[in-house]
VMD Tcl script that draws the C-alpha trace (Angstrom):
set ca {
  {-99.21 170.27 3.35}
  {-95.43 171.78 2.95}
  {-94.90 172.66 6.75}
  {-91.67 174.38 7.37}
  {-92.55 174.68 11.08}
  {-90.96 172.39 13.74}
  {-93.08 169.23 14.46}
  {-93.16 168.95 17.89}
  {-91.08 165.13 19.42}
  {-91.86 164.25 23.38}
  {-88.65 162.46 23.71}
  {-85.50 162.53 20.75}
  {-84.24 159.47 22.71}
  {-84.08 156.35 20.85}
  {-82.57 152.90 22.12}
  {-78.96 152.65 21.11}
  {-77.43 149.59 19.37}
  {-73.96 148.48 19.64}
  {-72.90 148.53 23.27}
  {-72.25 146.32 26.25}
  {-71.97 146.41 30.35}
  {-68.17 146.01 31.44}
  {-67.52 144.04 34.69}
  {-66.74 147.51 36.64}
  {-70.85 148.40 35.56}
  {-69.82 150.99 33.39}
  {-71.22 150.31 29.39}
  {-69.19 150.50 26.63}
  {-70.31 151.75 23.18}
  {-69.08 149.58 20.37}
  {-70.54 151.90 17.56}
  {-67.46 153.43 16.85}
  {-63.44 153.01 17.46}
  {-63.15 155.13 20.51}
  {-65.25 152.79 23.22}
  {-66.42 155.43 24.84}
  {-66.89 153.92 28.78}
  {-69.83 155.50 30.50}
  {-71.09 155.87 33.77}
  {-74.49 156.78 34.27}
  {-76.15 159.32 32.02}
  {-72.59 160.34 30.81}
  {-72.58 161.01 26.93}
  {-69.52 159.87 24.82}
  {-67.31 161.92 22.77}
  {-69.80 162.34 19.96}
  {-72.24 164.13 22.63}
  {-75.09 162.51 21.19}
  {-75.05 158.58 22.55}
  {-76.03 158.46 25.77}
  {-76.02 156.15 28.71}
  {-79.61 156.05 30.30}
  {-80.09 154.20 33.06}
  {-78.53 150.53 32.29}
  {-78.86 150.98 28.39}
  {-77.20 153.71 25.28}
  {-79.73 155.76 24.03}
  {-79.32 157.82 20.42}
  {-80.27 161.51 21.64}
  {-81.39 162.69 18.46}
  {-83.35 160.24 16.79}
  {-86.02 161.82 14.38}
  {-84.53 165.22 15.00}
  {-82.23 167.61 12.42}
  {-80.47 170.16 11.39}
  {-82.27 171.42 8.75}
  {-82.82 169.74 5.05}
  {-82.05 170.72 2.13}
  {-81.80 169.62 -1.85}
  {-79.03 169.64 -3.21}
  {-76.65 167.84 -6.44}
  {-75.39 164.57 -6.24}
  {-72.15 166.19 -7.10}
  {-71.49 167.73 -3.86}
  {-71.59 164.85 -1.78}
  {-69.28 164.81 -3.65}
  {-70.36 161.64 -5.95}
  {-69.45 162.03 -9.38}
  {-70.00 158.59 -10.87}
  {-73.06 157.55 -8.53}
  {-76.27 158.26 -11.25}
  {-74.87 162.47 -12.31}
  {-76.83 165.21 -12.17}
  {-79.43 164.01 -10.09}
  {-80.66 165.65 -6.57}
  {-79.97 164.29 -3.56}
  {-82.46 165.07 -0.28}
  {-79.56 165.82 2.27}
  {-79.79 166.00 6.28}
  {-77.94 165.31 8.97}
  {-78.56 165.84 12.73}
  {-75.66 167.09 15.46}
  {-72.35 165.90 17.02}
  {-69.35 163.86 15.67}
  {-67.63 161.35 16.70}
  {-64.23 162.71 15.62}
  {-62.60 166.02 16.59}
  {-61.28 167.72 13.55}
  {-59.83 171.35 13.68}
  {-60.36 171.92 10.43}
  {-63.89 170.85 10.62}
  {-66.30 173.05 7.95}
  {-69.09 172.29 9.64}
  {-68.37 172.55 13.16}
  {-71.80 174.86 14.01}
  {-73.46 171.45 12.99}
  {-71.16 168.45 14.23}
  {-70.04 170.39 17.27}
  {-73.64 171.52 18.88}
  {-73.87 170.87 22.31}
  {-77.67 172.32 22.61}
  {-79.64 169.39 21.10}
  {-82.69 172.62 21.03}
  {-81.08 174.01 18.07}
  {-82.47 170.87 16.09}
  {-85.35 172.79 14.78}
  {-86.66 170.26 12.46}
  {-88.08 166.70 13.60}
  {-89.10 163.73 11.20}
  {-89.88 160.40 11.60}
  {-87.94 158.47 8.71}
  {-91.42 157.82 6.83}
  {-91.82 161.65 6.59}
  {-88.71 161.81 5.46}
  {-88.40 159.41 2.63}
  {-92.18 160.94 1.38}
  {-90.87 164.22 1.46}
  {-87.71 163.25 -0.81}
  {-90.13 161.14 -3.32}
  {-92.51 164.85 -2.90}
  {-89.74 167.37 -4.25}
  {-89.00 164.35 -6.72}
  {-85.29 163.25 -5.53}
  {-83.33 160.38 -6.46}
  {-81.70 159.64 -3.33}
  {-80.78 160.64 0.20}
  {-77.82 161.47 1.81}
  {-76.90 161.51 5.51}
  {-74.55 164.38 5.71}
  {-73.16 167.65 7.60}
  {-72.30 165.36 10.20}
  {-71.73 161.83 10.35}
  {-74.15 159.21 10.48}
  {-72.51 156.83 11.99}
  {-73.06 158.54 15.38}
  {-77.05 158.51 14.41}
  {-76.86 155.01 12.94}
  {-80.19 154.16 14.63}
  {-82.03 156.58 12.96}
  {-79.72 156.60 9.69}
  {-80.70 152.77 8.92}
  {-84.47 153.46 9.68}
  {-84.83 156.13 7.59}
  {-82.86 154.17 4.90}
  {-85.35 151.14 5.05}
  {-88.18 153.75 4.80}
  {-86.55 155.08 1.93}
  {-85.95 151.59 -0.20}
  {-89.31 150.50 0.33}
  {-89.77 153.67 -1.96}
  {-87.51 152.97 -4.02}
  {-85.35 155.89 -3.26}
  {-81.30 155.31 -2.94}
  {-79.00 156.14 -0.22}
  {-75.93 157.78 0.50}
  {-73.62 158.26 2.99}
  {-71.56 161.04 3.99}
  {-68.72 159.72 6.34}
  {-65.35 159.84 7.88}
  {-65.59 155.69 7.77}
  {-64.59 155.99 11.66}
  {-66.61 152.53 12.31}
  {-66.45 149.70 14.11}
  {-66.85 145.71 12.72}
  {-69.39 145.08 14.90}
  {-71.87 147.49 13.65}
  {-70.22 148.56 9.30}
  {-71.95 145.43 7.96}
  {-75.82 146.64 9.71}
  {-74.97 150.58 8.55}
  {-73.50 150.16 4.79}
  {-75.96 147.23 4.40}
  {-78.70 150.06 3.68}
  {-76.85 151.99 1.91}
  {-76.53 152.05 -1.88}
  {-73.31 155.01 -1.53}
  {-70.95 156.81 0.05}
  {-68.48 159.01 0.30}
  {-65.86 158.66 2.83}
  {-63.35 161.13 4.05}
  {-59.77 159.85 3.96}
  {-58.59 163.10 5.76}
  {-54.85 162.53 5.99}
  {-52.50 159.53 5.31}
  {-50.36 159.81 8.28}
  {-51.66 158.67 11.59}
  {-50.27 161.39 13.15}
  {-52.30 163.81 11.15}
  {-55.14 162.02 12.28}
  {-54.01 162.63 15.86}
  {-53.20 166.10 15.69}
  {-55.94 167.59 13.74}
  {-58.81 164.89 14.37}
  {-58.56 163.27 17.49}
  {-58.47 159.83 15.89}
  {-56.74 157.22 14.15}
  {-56.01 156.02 10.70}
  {-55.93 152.54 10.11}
  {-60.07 151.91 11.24}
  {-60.65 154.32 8.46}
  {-58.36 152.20 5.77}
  {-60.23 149.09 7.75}
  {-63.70 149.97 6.39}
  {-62.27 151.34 2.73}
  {-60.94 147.85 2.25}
  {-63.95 146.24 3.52}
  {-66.13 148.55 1.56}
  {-64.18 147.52 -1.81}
  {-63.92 143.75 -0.97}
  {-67.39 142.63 1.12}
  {-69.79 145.21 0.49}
  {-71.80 145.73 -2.67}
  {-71.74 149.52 -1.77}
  {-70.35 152.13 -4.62}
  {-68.39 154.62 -2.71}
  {-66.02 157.69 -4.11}
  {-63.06 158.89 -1.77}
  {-62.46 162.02 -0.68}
  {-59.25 164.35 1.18}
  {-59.23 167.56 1.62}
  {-56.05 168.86 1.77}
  {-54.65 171.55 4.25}
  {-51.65 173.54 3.74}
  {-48.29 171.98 5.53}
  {-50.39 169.56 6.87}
  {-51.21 166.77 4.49}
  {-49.75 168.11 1.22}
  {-46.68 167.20 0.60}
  {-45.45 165.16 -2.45}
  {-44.65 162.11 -0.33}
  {-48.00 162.08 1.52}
  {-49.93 162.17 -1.86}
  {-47.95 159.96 -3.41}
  {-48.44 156.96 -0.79}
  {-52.29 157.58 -0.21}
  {-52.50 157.10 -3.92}
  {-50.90 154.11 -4.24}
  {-52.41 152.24 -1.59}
  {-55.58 153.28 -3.15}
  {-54.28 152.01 -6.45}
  {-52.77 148.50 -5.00}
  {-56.03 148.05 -1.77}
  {-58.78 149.39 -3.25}
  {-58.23 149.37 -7.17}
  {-58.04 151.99 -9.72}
  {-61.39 152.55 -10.61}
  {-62.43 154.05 -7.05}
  {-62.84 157.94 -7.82}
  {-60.26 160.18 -5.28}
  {-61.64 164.03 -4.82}
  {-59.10 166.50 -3.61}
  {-60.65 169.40 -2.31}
  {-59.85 172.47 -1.31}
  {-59.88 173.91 2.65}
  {-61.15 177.64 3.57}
  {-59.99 178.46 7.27}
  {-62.46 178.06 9.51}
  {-63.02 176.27 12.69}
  {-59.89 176.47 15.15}
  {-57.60 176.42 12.39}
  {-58.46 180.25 11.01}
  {-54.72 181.24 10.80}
  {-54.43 178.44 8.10}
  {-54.35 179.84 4.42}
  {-56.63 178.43 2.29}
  {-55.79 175.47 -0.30}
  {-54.41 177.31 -3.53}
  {-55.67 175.58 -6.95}
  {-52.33 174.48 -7.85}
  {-52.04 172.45 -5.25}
  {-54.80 170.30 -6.30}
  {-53.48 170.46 -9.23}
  {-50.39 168.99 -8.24}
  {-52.07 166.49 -6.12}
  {-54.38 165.11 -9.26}
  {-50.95 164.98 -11.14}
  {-49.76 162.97 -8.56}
  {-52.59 160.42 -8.56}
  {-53.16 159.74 -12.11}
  {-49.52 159.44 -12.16}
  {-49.87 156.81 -10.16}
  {-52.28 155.05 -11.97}
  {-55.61 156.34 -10.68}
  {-57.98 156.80 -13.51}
  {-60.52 158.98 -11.91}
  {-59.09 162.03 -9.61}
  {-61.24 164.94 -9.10}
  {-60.39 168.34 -7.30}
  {-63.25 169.82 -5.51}
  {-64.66 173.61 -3.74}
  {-62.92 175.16 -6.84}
  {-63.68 176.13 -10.52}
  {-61.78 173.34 -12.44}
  {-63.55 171.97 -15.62}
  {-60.44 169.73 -16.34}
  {-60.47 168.74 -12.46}
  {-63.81 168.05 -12.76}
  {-64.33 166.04 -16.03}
  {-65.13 162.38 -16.27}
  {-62.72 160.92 -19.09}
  {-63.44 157.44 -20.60}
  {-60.64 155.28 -19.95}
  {-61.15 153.63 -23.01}
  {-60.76 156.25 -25.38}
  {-60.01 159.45 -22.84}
  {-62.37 161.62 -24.39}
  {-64.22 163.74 -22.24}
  {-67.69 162.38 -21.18}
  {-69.26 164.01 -18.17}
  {-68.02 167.81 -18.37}
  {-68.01 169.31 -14.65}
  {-67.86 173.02 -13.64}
  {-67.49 173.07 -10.17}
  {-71.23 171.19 -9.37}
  {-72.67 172.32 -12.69}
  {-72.58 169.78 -15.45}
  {-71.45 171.04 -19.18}
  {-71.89 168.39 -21.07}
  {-73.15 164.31 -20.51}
  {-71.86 161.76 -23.17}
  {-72.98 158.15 -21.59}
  {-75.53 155.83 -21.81}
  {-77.78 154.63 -19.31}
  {-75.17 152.00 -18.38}
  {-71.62 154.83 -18.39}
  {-70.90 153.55 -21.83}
  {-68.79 155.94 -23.92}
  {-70.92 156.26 -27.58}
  {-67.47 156.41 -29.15}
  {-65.33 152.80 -28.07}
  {-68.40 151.37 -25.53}
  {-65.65 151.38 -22.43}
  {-68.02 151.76 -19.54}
  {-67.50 153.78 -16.89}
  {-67.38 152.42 -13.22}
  {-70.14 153.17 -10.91}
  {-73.72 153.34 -10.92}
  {-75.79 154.75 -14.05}
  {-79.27 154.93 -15.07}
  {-81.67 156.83 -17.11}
  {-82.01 159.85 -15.31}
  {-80.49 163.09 -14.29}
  {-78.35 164.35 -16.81}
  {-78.37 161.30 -18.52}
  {-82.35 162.23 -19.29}
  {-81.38 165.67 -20.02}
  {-82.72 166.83 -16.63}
  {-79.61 167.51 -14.82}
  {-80.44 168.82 -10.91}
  {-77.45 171.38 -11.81}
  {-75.47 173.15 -8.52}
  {-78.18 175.47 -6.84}
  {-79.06 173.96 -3.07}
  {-82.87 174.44 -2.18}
  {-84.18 174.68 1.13}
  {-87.09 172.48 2.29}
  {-89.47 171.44 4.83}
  {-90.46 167.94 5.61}
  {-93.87 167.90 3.34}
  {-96.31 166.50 6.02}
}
mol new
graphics top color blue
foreach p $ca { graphics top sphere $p radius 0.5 }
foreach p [lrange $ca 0 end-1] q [lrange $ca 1 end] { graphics top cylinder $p $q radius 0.2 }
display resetview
């Protein structure tokens, strides 16, 4: 049956991966870029890796925030099979500390009780192939702090033959990106700044491990993965700023890889912040096809031309965005252009939009079908 109650979990905690004992006893989590140190049953900065005893533990293993369906679009994906649904969850804490952060009720819980919803990654991937989804994404918060349970419910969902997706700031450590983007087919990654000192101010963190995994994402991984920045008033803006995070996109990571500006609403502990006005985004697509980037995207604003696919063969329009809504589809099964054949970089397929049965923007609710 549909149940939409809370399955009931004895224990949430999971053995952690990706740590080790230091010589002064205290163990050192190697998940992430901080190396949190802990003594005993002291949680690291994400709130949700533990130390237990002489071992990490992942606190919430099998339980979440809540799931829900939504577009591949808002992930956002744009290039990663359009107009398909996505089965999206994520769980609580973060591992970075962003002011700006839009989902802060989520990534900063401290009261693991407010996880209502509990699923074992089986009942997860059955309830995504249930409501008839093409994927599913690991988002609100980041996964890497749930890896454990992230990768599990990623095998769970291949052996269905279900894709995955990754929502993530990219704030991840060698030892442990090749296990994590190993299961998963896509992501997104948040390149929130391109000053480290942006990173520092607003996010408690640094920027260079987040270039780190881009380049290793482009260069070792088989992963498709779009890029996005959401840009904040007087903070990360400016002509110059956009200018150099577009060109080391162009020159590190290629010009194919898709760049989404979006826009920021206050919230979070930057309310006195005015929200991002549309021509800014405007100015900072400009700025990146100027460059030489052949697919920039602005985002959380009604923009058809911001939000158009144009072949780069021909540049005639051929996936038509409103927003999350899709207008109009013009590729193939492969993202070839019916006019010159140019095909479009990233992953295509016959279905979606491409089959006419576009997910479109609404977000639906759901219970883990048990």
């Amino acid at each position: 049956m549909n149940a939409t109650a809370p399955a009931v979990v004895p224990s949430a905690h999971h053995p952690g991966r990706y740590w080790h004992v230091l010589d002064d006893g205290r163990i050192q989590c190697d998940l992430c870029p901080r190396y949190c140190k802990l003594h005993p049953d002291q949680r690291g900065a994400c709130f949700v890796r533990m130390r237990e005893g002489n071992a990490m533990v992942l606190t919430t293993y099998g339980r979440s925030s809540g799931f829900c369906i939504d577009p591949v679009e808002k992930k956002p994906l744009n290039h990663f099979y359009p107009g398909t649904s996505v089965f999206s969850f994520g769980t609580a804490g973060c591992n970075l500390a962003c002011k700006f952060c839009q989902n802060w009720d989520i990534s900063k819980s401290r009261d693991m009780d407010r996880l209502m919803d509990a699923a074992s990654p089986d009942e997860i991937a059955e309830t995504a192939l249930h409501w008839g989804c093409h994927s599913v994404a690991f988002t609100y918060n980041d996964p890497v702090i749930f890896a454990e349970y992230a990768m599990d419910v990623a095998d769970a969902c291949h052996a269905r033959g279900l894709k995955t997706i990754a929502v993530t700031a990219g704030y991840i450590t060698e030892l442990a990106r090749g296990d994590f983007y190993a299961r998963m087919d896509a992501a997104n990654v948040d390149l929130k700044g391109f000053t480290d000192d942006f990173y520092v101010r607003l996010c408690g963190a640094h920027l260079q491990p987040v270039l780190d995994t881009l380049v290793w994402l482009r260069h070792s991984s088989k992963v498709w993965f779009e890029i996005t920045t959401l840009l904040i008033p007087g903070q990360n803006d400016s002509d110059a700023e956009l200018g150099a995070l577009a060109r080391w996109v162009r020159d590190e990571l290629g010009t194919d890889v898709p760049l989404h500006f979006s826009a920021f609403h206050p919230d979070f502990k930057m309310m006195d912040t005015p929200p991002t006005p549309p021509a800014t985004l405007t100015r900072a697509r400009r700025i990146a096809l100027d460059a030489g980037l052949k697919h920039v995207y602005t985002g959380n604003v009604h923009d058809v031309e911001g939000g158009t696919t144009h072949c780069t063969g021909c540049g005639k329009p051929l996936i038509v965005r409103d927003w999350y809504e899709i207008r109009d589809y013009r590729v193939d099964a492969h993202g070839a252009c019916p006019d010159c054949g140019t095909a479009l970089a990233g992953r295509f397929g016959p279905v979606g939009a491409a089959a006419g049965k576009a997910f479109g923007a609404r977000r639906i609710a759901v219970g883990i079908h048990r």
